[in-house]
C-alpha positions as CSV (number, residue, x, y, z in Angstrom):
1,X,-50.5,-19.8,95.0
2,X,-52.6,-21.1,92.2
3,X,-53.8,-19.9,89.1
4,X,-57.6,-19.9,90.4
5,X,-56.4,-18.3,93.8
6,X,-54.0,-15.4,92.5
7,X,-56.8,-14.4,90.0
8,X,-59.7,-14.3,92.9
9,X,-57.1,-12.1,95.5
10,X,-56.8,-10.4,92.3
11,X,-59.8,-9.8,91.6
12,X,-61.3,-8.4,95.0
13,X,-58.2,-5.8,95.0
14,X,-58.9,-4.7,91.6
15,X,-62.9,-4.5,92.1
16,X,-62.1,-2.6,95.2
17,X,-60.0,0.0,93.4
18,X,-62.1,0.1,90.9
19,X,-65.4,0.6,92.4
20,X,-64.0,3.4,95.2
21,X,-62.0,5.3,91.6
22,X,-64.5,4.5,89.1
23,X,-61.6,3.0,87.2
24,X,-58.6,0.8,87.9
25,X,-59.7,-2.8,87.5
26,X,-58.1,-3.2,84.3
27,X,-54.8,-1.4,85.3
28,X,-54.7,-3.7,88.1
29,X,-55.6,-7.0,86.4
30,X,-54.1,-6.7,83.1
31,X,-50.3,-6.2,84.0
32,X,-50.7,-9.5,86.3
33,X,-52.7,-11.7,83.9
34,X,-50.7,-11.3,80.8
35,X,-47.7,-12.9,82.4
36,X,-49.5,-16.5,82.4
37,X,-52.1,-16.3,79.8
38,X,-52.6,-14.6,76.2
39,X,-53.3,-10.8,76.6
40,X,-56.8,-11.7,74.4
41,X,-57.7,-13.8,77.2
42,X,-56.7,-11.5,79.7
43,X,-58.6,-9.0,78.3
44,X,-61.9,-11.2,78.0
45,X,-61.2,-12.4,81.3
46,X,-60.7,-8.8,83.1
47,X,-63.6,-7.2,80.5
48,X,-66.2,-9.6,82.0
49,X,-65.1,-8.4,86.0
50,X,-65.3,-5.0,85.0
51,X,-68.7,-5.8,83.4
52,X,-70.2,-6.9,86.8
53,X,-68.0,-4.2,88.5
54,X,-70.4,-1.4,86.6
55,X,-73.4,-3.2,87.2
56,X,-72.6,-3.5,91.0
57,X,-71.8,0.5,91.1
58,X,-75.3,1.4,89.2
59,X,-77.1,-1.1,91.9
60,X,-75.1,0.2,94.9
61,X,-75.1,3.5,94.2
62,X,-78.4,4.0,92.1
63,X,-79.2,6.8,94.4
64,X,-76.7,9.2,92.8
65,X,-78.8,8.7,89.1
66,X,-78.8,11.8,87.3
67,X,-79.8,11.9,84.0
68,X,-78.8,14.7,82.4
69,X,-75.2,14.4,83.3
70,X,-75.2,10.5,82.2
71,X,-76.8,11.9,78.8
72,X,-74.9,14.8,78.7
73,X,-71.5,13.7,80.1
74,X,-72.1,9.5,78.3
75,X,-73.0,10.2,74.7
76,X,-71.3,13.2,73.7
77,X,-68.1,11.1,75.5
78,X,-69.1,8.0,73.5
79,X,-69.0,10.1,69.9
80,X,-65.8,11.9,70.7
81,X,-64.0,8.6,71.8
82,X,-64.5,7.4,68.4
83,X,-63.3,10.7,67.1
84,X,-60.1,10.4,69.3
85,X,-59.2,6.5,68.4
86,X,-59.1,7.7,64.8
87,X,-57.2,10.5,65.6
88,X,-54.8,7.9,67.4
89,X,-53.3,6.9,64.5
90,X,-52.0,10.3,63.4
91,X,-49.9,10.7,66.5
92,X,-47.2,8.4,64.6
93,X,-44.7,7.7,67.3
94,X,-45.6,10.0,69.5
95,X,-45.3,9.3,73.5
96,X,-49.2,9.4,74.2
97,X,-49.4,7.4,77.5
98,X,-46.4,9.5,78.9
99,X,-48.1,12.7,77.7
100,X,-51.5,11.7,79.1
101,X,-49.8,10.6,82.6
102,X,-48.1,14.1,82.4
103,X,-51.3,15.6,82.5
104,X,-52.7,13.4,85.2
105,X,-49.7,14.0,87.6
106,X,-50.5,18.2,86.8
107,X,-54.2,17.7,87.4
108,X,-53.5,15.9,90.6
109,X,-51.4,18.9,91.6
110,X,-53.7,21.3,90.8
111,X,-56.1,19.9,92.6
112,X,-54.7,19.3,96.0
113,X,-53.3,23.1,95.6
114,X,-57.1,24.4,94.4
115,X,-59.6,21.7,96.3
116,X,-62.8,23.7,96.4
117,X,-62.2,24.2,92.7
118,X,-65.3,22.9,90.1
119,X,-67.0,22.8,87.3
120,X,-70.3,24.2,87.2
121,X,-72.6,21.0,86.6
122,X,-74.8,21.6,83.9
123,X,-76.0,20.3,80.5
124,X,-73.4,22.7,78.7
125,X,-70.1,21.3,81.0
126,X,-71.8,18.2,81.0
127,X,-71.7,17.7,77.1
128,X,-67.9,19.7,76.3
129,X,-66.6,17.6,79.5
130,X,-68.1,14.2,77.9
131,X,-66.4,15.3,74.3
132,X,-63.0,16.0,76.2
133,X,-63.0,12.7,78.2
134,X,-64.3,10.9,75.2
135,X,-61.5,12.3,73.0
136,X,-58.7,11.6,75.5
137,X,-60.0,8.4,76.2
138,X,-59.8,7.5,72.4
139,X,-56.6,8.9,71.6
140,X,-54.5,7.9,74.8
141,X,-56.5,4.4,74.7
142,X,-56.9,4.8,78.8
143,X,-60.7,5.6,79.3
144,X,-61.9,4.6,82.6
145,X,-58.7,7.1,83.9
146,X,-59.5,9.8,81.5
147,X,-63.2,9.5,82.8
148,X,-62.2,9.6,86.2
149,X,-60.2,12.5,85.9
150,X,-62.7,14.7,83.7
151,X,-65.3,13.5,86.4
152,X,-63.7,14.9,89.1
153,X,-63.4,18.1,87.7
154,X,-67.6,18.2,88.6
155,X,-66.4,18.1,92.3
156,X,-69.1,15.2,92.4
157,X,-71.2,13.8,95.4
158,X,-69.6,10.5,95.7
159,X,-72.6,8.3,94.9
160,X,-73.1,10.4,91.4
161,X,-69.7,9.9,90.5
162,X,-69.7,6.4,91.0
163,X,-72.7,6.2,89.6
164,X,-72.5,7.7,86.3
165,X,-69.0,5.9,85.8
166,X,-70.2,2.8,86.6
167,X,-73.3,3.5,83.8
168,X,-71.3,4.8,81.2
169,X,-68.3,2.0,81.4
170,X,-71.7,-0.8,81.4
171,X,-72.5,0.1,77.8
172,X,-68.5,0.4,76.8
173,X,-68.2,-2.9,78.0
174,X,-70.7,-4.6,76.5
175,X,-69.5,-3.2,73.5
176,X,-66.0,-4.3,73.8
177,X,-67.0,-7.9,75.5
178,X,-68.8,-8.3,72.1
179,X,-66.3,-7.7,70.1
180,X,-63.9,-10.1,71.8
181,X,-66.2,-12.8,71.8
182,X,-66.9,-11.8,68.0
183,X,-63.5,-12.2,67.2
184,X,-62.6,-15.8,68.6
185,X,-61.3,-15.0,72.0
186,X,-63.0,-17.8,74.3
187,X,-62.3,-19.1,77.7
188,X,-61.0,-22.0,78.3
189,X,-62.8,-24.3,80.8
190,X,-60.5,-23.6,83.7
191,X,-60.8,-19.9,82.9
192,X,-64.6,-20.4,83.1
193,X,-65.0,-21.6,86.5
194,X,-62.6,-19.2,87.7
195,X,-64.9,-16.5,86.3
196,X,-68.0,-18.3,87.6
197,X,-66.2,-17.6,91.2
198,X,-64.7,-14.0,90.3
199,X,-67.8,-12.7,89.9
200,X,-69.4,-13.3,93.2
201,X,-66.1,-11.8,95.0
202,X,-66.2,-8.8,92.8
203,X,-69.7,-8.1,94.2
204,X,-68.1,-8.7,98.1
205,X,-65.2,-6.1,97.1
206,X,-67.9,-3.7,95.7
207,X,-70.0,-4.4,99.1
208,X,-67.1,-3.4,101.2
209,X,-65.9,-0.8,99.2
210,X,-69.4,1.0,99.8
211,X,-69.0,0.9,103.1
212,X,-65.9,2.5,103.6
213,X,-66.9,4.8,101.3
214,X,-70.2,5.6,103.4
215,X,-67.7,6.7,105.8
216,X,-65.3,8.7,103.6
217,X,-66.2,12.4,104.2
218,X,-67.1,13.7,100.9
219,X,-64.4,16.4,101.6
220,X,-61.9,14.0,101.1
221,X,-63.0,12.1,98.7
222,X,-61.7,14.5,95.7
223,X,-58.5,13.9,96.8
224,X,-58.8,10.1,97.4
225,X,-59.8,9.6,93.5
226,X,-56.7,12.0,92.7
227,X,-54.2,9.9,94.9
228,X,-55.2,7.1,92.3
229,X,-55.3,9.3,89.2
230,X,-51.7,10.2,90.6
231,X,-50.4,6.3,90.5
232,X,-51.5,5.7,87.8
233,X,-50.0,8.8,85.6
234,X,-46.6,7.7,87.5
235,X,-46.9,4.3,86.2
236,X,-47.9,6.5,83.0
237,X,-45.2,7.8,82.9
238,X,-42.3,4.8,84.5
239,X,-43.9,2.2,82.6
240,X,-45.3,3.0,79.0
């Protein structure tokens, strides 16, 4: 299989994954990438699909919009991940990715044991739930799972969940995409026209993704996030 080919098969798992999670592309893509190319390419590469993932979930799934959780849940999670990347390098040699995945895999096992279990949704949760996620996110350097996970706790409709994932990663993105390009990382022409096909398939996983989701019973789709949230703590936890 070729370079181009891997990286589009690649690309419509991952943007599957990560549009049914609300996380995952990276975690998918990354591992894969970095064995042929620089992991500053990989990440450009792999930050611009997950760019168009989020902008596919806010158009798919606009009708779960709900402001006051995105403002609530988004910028308190936005400060507090700063907060937590500072604290970061404290932690000295600690095992952080193994301690978050620890907490994952007990998360996961709470919630299958306790599945009506929630949150209340409002502005007060909304706001300490952001600052948690935000705060994990900086200091175990894994956001779209820590997100995930902290978004579940809500017991979310699926199209809000998706939704307000999809709206916070958008502006994390562009930030990080930014940066990248700010700091030399460029594409190089086969790269490119890769991307230039990515992008198109990423919207086809999203497409079908939506679909089976439409069919999902929102009963059971708790647990299907928390089936990925388990993977990835074991790879968490196997692999870091």
């Amino acid at each position: 299989m070729t370079e181009g080919a891997l990286l589009c098969v690649l690309t419509f798992i991952a943007a599957g994954i990560g549009t049914a999670t609300g996380f995952g592309t990276s975690t998918v893509m990354i591992p894969v990438m970095t064995v042929f190319v620089p992991l500053p390419v990989a990440l450009l590469f792999v930050g611009i699909i997950h760019l168009f993932g989020d902008i596919w979930k806010v158009l798919l799934f606009k009708g779960g919009f709900d402001w006051k959780l995105v403002l609530g849940f988004g910028l308190s999670g936005i400060v507090a991940s700063y907060l937590g990347a500072r604290l970061s390098f404290m932690a000295g040699d600690w095992p952080l990715k193994r301690i978050l995945g620890a907490f994952l895999l007990a998360y996961v096992g709470f919630l299958f044991f306790q599945r009506q279990w929630a949150l209340p949704k409002n502005s007060g949760t909304a706001v300490c739930g952001g600052a948690l996620s935000g705060l994990c996110a900086g200091f175990f350097g894994v956001g779209g799972t820590v997100r995930g996970a902290f978004l579940t706790a809500f017991n979310l409709p699926k199209d809000v969940y998706i939704f307000t994932s999809g709206l916070i990663a958008l502006f994390i993105d562009i930030t990080r995409i930014a940066e990248y390009i700010r700091g030399g990382t460029r594409l190089e022409s086969s790269f490119f026209y890769a991307l230039i096909l990515c992008i198109p398939i990423s919207f086809l996983a999203a497409f079908v993704t939506k679909k089976f989701l439409d069919k999902l019973p929102q009963r059971f789709f708790r647990i299907f996030v928390g089936v990925f949230l388990a993977l990835v703590a074991i790879k968490l936890l196997v692999w870091s």
